[in-house]
Wavefront OBJ file of the C-alpha trace (Angstrom):
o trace
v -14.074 22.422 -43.452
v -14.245 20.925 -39.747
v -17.613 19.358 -38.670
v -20.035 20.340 -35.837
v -21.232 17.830 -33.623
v -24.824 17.747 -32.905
v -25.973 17.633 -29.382
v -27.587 14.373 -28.665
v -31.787 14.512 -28.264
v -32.105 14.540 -24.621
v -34.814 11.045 -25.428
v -32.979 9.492 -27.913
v -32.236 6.633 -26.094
v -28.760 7.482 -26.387
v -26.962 7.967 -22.911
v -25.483 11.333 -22.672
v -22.809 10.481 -20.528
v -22.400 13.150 -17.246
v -19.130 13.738 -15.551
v -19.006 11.874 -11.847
v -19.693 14.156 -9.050
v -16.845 14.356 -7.112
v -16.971 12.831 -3.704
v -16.527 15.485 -0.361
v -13.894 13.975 1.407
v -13.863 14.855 5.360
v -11.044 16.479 7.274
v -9.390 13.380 8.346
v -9.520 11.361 4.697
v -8.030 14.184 3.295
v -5.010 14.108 5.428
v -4.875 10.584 4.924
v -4.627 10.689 1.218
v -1.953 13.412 1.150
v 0.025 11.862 3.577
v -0.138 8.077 1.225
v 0.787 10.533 -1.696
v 3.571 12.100 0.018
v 4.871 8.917 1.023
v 4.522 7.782 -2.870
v 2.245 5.415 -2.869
v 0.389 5.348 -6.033
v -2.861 7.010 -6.527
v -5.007 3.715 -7.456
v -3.379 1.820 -4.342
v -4.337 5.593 -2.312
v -8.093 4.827 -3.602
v -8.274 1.189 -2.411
v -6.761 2.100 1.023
v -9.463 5.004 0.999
v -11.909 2.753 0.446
v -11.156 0.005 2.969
v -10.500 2.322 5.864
v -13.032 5.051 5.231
v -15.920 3.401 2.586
v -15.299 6.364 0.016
v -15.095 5.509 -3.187
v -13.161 8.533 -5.654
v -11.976 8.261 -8.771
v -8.297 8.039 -9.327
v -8.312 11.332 -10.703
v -10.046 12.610 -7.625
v -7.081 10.954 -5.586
v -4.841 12.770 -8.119
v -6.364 16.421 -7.076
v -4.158 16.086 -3.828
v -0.937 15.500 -5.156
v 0.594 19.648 -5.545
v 3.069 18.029 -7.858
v 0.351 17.052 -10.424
v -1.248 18.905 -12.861
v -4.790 17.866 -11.100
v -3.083 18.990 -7.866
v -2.342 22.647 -8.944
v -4.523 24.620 -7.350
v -4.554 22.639 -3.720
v -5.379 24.280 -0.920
v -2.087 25.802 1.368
v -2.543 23.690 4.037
v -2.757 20.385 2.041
v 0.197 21.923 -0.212
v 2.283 22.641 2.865
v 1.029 19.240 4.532
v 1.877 17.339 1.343
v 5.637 19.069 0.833
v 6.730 18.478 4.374
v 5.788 14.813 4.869
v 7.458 14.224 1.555
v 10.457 16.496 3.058
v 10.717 14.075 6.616
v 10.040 10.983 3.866
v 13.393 11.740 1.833
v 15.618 12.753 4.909
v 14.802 9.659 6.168
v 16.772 8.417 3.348
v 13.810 7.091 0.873
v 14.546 8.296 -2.022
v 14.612 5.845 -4.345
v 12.251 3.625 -2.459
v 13.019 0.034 -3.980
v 16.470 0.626 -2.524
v 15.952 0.553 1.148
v 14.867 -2.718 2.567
v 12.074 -1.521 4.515
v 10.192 -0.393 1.341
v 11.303 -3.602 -0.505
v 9.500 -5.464 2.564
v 6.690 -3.577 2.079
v 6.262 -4.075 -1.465
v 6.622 -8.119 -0.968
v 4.613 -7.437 1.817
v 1.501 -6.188 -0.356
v 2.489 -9.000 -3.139
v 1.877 -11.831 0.053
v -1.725 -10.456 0.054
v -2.341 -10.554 -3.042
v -1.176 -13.747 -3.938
v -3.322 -14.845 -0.849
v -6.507 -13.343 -2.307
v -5.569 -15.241 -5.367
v -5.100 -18.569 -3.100
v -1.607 -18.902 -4.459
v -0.195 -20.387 -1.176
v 3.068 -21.438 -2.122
v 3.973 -18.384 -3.977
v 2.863 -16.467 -0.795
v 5.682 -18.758 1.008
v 8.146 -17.984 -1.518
v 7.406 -14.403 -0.810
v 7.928 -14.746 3.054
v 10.876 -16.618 2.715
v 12.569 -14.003 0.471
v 11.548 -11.405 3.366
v 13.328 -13.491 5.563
v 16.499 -14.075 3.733
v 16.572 -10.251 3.719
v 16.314 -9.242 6.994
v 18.372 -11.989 7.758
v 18.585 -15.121 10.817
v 14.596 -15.264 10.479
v 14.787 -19.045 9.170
v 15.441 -20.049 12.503
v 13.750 -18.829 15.875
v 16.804 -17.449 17.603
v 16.457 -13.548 18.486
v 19.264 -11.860 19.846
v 18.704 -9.976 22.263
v 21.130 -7.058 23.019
v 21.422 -4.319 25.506
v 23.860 -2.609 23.180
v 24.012 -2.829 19.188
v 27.407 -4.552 17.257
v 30.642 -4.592 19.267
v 29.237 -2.651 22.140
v 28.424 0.162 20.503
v 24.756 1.641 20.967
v 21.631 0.225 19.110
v 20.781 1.410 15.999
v 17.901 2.346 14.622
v 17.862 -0.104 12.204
v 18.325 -3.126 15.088
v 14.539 -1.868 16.226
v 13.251 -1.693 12.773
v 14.368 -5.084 12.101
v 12.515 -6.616 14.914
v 9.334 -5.124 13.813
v 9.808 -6.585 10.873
v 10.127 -9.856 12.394
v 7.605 -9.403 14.220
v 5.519 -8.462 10.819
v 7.195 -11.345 9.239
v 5.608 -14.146 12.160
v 2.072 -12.388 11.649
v 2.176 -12.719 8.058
v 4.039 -16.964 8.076
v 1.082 -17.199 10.567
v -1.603 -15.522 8.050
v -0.266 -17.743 5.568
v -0.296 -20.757 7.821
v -3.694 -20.615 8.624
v -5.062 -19.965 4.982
v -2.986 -23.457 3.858
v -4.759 -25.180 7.127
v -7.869 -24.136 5.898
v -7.710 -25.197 2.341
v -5.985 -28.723 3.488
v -9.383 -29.394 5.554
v -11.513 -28.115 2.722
v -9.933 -30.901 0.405
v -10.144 -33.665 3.094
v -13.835 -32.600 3.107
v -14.236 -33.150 -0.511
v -15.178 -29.048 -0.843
v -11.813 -27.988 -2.164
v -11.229 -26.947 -5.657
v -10.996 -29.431 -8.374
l 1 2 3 4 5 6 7 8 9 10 11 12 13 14 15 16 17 18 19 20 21 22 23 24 25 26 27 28 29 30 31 32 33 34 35 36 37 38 39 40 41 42 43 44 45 46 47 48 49 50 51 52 53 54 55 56 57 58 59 60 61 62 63 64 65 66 67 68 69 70 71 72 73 74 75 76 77 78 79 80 81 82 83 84 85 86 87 88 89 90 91 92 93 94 95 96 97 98 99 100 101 102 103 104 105 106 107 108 109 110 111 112 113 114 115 116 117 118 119 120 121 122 123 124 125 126 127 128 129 130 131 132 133 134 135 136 137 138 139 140 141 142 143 144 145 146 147 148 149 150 151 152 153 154 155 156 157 158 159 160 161 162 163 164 165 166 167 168 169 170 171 172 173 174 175 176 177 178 179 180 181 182 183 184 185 186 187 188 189 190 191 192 193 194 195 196
């Protein structure tokens, strides 16, 4: 014997709760939240990027409905399908595959983890960060660059030489981020407003 529910009395004063409406996305957030799903970022990190650049705020689900290789992402459009498959095509021939493996995506991660401790005003964890970025790209500690008109025993540049000076480059922005948040906190305490 199975039970029926009864519908609720529409003034009951119990909420009938409604599905949320989903949001229209435009042209251009679209393409920006298959290409952060082809790249595999995570769908609730896709929604907070979504909503810093663009002021949309969709449910993770909603994020979800462009990712073909979800159940939510089934019936995509073509063009987002084919948009979706060959990003994530030019992602893995550029060897990411397993993400965490390659040190650009490792820098990224500890990259995101710097913020957040940041937010959280955990200073000296956001150092610790840094300096494990640096240890991994390797030579940041000190402020020698080399700079070479051809890569490792004369043979042309690599890639991977330009790469790594961007992330130097990202590395001095972020020591200089993190710089300036410690500065500010040291002359909030001399003013007696710091934390207690």
């Amino acid at each position: 014997m199975s039970r029926k529910r009864c519908p609720t009395p529409p003034n009951s004063g119990v909420s009938q709760l409604k599905p949320k409406a989903p949001v229209p996305l435009t042209q251009e957030q679209k393409e920006f939240v298959v290409l952060q799903l082809a790249t595999f970022h995570r769908p609730g990190v896709v929604r907070a990027e979504l909503k810093k650049e663009f002021g949309v705020d969709v449910t993770r689900q909603g994020i979800e409905h462009y990712d073909p290789t979800k159940r939510a992402g089934r019936k995509l459009q073509w063009y987002w399908s084919q948009l979706f498959h060959s990003t994530r095509e030019k992602f893995l021939k550029n060897g990411a595959a397993i993400g965490a493996s390659h040190m650009v995506v490792r820098i990224m991660l500890r990259e995101q983890m710097v913020h957040a401790a940041m937010r959280k005003g955990d200073h000296k964890t956001a150092n610790e960060i840094l300096d494990s970025i640096a240890k991994e790209v390797g030579d940041a500690f000190s402020n020698r660059r080399k700079h070479e008109h051809t890569g490792a025993d004369g043979r042309p540049i690599e890639i991977e030489d330009a790469a790594r000076e961007r992330i130097f480059k990202r590395l001095e922005s972020l020591r200089e981020f993190v710089a300036g948040g410690t500065a500010r906190l040291a002359i909030a305490d001399e003013a007696g407003g710091g934390p207690e």
